[in-house]
C-alpha positions in Angstrom: 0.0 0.0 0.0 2.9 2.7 1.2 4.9 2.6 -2.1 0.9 2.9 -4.1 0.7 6.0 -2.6 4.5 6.9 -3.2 3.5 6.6 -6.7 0.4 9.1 -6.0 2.5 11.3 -4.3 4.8 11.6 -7.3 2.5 12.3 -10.0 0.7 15.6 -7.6 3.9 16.7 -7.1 4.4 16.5 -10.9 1.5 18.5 -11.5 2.3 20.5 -8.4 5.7 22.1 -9.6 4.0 22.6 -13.1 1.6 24.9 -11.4 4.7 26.2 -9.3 6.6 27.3 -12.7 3.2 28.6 -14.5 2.7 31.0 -11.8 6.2 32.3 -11.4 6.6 32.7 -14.8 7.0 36.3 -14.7 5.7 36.8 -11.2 7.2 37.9 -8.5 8.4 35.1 -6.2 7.9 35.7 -2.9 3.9 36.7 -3.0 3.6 33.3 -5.0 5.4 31.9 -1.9 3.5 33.4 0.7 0.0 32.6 -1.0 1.0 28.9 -1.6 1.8 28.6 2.9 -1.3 30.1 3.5 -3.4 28.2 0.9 -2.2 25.7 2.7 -2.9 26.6 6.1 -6.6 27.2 5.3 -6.7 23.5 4.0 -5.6 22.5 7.5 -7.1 24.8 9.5 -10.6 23.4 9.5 -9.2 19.8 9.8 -7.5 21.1 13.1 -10.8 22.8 14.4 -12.9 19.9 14.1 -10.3 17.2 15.8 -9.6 18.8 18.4 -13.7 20.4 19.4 -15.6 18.2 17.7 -16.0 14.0 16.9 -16.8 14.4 13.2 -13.3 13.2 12.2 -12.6 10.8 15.4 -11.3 7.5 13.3 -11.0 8.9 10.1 -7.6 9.4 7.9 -8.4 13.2 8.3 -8.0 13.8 12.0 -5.2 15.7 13.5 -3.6 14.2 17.0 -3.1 16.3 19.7 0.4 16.9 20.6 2.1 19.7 23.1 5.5 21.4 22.7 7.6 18.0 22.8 6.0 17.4 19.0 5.5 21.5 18.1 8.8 21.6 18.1 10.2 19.2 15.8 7.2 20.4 13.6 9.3 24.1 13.5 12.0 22.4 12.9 10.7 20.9 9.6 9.1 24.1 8.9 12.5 26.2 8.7 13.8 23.4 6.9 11.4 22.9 4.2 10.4 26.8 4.0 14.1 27.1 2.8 14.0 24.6 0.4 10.8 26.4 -1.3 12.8 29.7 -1.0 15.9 28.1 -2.9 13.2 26.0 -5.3 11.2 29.0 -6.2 13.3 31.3 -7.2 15.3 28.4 -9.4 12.0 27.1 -11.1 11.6 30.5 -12.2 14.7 31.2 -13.7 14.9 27.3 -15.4 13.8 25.2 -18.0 10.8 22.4 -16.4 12.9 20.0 -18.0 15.7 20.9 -15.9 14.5 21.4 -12.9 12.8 18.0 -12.6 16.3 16.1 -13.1 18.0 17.9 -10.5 15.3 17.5 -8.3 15.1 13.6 -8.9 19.1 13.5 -7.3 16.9 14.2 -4.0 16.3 10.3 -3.5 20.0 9.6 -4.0 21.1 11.6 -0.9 17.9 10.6 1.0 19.6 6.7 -0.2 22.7 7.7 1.5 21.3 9.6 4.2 18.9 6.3 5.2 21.7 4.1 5.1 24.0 6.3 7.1 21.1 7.0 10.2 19.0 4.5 9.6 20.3 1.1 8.6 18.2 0.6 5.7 18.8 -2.1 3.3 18.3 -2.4 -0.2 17.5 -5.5 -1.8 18.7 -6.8 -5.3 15.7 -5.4 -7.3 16.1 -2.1 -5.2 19.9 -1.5 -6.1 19.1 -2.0 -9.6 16.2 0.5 -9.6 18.6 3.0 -7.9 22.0 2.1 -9.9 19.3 3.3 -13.5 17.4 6.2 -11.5 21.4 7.1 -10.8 22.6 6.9 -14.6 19.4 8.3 -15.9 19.8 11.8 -13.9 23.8 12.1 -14.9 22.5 11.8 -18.8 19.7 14.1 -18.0 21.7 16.8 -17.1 24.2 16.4 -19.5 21.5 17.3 -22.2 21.1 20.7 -20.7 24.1 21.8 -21.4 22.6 22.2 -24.7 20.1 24.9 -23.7 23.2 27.0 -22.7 23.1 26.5 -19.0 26.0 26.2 -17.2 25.9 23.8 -13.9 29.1 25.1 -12.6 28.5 29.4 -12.8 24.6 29.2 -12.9 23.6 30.5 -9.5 19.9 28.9 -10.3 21.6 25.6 -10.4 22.9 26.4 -7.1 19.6 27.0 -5.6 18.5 24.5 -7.1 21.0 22.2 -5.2 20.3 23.8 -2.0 16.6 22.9 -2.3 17.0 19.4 -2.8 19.5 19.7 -0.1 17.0 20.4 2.4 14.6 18.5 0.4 16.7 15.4 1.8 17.3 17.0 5.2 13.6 17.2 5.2 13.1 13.6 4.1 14.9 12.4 6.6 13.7 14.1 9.4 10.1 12.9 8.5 11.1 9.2 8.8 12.3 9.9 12.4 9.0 12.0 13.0 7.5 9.5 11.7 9.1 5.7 13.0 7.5 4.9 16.3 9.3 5.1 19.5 9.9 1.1 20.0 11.9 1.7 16.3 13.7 4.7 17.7 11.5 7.6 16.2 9.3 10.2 17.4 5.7 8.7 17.4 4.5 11.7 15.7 0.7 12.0 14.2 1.3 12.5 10.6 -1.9 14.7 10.5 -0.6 16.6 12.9 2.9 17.2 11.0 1.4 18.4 7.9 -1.6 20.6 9.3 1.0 22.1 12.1 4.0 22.6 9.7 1.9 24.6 6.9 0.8 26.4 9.7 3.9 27.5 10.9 5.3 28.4 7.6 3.0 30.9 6.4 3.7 32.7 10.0 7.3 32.8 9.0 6.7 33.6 5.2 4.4 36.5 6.3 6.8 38.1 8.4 9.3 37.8 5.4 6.9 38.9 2.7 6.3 42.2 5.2 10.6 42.9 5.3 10.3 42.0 1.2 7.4 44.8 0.9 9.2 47.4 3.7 12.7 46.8 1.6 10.8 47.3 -2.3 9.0 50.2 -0.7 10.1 53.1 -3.5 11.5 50.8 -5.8 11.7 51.1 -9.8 8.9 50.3 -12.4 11.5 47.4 -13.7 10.9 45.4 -10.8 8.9 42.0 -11.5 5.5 43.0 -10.5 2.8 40.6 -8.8 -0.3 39.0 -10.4 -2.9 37.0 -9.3 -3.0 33.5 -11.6 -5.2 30.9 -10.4 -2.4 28.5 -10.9 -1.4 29.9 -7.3 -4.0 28.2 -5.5 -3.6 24.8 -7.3 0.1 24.7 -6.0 -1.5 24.4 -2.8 -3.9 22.0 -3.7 -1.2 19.6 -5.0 0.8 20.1 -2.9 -1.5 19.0 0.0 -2.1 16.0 -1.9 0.7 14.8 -2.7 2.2 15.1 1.4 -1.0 13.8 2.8 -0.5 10.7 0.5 3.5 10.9 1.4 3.0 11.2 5.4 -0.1 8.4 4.9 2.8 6.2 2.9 5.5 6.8 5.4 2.9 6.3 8.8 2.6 2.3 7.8 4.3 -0.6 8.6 7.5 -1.3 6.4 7.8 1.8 4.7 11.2 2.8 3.5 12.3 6.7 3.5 15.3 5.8 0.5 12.3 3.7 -1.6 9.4 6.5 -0.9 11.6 9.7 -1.7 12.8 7.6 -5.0 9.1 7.1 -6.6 8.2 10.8 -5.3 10.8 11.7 -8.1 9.1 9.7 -10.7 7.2 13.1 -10.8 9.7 14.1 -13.4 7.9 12.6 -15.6 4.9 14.4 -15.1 6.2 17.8 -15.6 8.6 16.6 -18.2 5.5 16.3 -20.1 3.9 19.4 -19.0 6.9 21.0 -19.8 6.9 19.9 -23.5 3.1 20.4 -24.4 2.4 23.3 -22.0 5.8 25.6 -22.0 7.3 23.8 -25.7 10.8 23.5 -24.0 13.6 22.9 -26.2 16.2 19.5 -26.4 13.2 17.0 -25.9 14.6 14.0 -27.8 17.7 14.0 -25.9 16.1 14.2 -22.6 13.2 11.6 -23.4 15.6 8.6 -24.3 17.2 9.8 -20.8 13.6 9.7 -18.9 12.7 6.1 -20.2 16.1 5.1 -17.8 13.9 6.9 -14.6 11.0 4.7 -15.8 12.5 1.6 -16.0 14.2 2.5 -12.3 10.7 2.8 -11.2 9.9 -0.4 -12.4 12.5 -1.9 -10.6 11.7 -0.3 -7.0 8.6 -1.2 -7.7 9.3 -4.9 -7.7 11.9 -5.1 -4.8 9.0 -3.6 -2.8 7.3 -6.6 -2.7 
């Protein structure tokens, strides 16, 4: 059941970072930002309302658990860590091709891999290690082809925050299997309701303290500033987004679930705005980059069958 949802998870968060780079395409970047946390948080909000004064959701995949400072607290700490892995991700999606963004972003489950291995003790399996060894290869040709849109990895600070996002992407990742594992297996014992409501939650109160310093510092700036406009794209981020975490913390909450196998499908979403970003934006060096994407496919297949 976990790595079916992994596999849900990835194609929302496909369709999630095409409404991310529809949006910001000539938009400014931290309004978009700001508007996606508290999209969020009004998704949550209710959710939260209704656990904790009412007994509509008692029992139900929906409800949030009730959890004091010793949990709020790791929450924060996965809220500064993924709030500045959107920061870094924003601003790079905007700058870059779909098509490139989506293989730099699928090296995530690589150091997620290592980082399991080195905290955790996870294993791979046969099957696994051969999933991982083409997911590997296919990401290596994948950027290799972008070199041939003229973007160079080594001076392009977009590809830099790029990096850094997946980064904490991974830092992220990792910290959610520990929220996540129970406290007999050495985790936390957290509510994965509770994560997700609580964390989008206390992102939008950091975000709107920045977007206030962002306003205060543009105050009396020039007309050739990238100006903000309302696209209805915005609010599908969030809807995605939800989505695709409430099927990821839902994945990661049951028994057997592996953090290095989860985080590697989630990247199958590649393939979903790989597509998006050759019928919807008409990006350029598609040929190249498709004979690379059938190698992230047949990875897929093959973490698929070590699951089981």
């Amino acid at each position: 059941m976990w790595i079916i949802l992994a596999f849900v998870s990835a194609t929302l968060l496909g369709l999630y970072d095409t409404s991310k780079k529809y949006s910001l395409k000539g938009n400014d970047v931290i309004p978009v930002l700001f508007l996606n946390t508290l999209f969020c948080s009004l998704i949550f909000i209710p959710l939260i309302l209704l656990s904790q004064y009412t007994n509509l959701l008692e029992g139900s995949v929906l409800q949030v658990g009730a959890g004091g400072w010793a949990m709020h607290k790791w929450i924060v700490l996965k809220s500064v860590i993924v709030l500045l892995s959107w920061v870094f991700g924003y601003f790079a999606i905007a700058h870059l091709p779909l098509t490139i963004v989506g293989p730099i972003n699928a090296t995530r489950p690589v150091m997620t891999l290592v980082g399991a291995m080195v905290v955790f003790g996870e294993r791979l399996n046969v099957w696994q290690w051969i999933g991982v060894i083409f997911a590997i290869i296919s990401l290596f040709l994948l950027a290799r082809s972008g070199k041939k849109e003229g973007i160079d990895f080594k001076h392009n600070k977009w590809i830099l925050f790029l990096l850094l996002a997946a980064l904490m992407g991974t830092c992220s990742g990792l910290l959610d299997k520990y929220l996540m594992a129970s406290p007999e297996s050495g985790g936390v014992g957290m509510d994965r309701m509770l994560a997700q409501s609580w964390y989008n939650i206390y992102q939008c109160l950091m975000m709107a303290i920045v977007l206030l310093i962002y306003l205060y510092k543009r105050k009396g700036g020039t007309d050739t500033e990238v100006k903000f406009s309302w696209k209805w794209s915005i609010l599908l981020i969030s809807i995605f987004l939800s989505m695709a975490d409430f099927a990821y913390f839902y994945a990661l909450s049951l028994p057997g679930a592996m953090i290095s196998i989860v985080s590697m499908v989630r990247r199958g979403s590649v393939i979903v705005s790989f597509l998006c970003g050759a019928l919807l934006f008409r990006e350029k060096n598609l040929k190249a980059k498709a004979l690379d994407l059938c190698l992230v496919i047949l990875g897929m297949i093959f973490l698929w069958i070590g699951s089981y």
